[in-house]
C-alpha positions as CSV (number, residue, x, y, z in Angstrom):
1,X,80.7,-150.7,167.9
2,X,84.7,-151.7,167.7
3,X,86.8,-152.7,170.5
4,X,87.9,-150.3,172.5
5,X,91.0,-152.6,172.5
6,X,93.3,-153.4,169.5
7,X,96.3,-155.5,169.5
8,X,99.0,-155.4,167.1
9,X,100.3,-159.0,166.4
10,X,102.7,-161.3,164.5
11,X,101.9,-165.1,164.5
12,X,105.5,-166.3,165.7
13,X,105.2,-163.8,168.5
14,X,105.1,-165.4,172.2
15,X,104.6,-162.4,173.9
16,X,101.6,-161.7,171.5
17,X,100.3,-165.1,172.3
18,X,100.7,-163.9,176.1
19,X,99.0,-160.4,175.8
20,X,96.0,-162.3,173.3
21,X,95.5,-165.0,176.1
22,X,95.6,-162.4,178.9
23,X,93.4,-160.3,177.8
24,X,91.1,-163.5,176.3
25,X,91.2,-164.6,180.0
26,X,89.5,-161.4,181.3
27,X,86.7,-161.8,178.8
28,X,88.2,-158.1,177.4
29,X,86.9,-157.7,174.0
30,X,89.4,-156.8,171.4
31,X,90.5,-155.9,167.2
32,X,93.2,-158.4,166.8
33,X,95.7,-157.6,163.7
34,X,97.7,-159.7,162.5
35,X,100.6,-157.6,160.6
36,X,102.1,-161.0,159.3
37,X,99.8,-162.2,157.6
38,X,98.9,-158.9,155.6
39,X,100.1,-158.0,152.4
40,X,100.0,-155.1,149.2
41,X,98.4,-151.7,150.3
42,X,96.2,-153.4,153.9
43,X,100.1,-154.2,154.8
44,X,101.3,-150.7,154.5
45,X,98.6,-148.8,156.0
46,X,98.5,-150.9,158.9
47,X,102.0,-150.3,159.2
48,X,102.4,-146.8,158.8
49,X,99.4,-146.3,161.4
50,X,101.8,-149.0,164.0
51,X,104.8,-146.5,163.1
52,X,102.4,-143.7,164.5
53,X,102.2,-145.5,167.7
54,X,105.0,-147.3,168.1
55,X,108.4,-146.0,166.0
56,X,110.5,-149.6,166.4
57,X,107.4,-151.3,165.5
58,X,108.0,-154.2,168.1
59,X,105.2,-156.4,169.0
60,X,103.0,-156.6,170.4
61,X,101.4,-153.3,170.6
62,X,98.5,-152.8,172.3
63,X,96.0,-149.8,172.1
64,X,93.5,-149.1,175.0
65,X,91.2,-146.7,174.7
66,X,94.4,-143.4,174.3
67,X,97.0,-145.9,176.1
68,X,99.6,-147.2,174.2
69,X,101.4,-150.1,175.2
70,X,104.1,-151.9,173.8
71,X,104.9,-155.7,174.8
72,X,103.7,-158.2,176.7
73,X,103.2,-155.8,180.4
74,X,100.6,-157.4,182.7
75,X,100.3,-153.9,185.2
76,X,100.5,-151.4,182.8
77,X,97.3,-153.1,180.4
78,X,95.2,-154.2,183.7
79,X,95.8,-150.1,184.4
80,X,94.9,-149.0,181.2
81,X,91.9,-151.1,181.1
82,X,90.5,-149.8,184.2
83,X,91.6,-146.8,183.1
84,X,89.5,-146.8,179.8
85,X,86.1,-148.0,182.2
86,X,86.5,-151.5,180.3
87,X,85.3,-154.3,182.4
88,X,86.8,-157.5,182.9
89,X,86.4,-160.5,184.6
90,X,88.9,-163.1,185.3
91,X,87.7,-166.5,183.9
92,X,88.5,-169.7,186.4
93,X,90.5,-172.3,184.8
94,X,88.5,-174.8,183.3
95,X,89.9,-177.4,185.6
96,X,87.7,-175.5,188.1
97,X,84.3,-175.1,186.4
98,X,81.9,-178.4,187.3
């Protein structure tokens, strides 16, 4: 079964880092995709299916369940993501666990 979540990426990105480590924190299960590091024909699909979604193609872009969301927005994915029925659970900082 995929992710219900996909996330639209480029490694220099900080607010990809940010939406990747949120979601990572909530133990949210996701298809990461890494336009940057694509190239030939995998590199155009991907980015004619991200022009479907989002025109500008600005990252990141993030697709739960129906929801598209583009950049970094902490409300609108925690909405989505309740939303789409997909659980999460906020992990403690591991300067809490014994």
């Amino acid at each position: 079964m995929s992710a219900k979540v996909k996330i639209y990426t480029l490694s220099t990105c900080s607010h990809c880092t940010q939406a990747k480590d949120f979601l990572d924190e909530r133990n949210v299960a996701y298809d990461p995709v890494s336009v940057d590091f694509m190239s030939g024909d995998e590199r155009t699909q991907v980015l004619d299916t991200l022009r479907k979604l989002n025109p500008a193609i600005t990252f990141p872009t993030i697709v739960i369940g129906e929801k598209v969301i583009v950049g970094f927005r902490r409300e609108e994915i925690e909405a989505a993501l309740k939303e789409a029925d997909i659980e999460t659970e906020v992990k403690a900082p591991t300067w809490q666990q014994p």
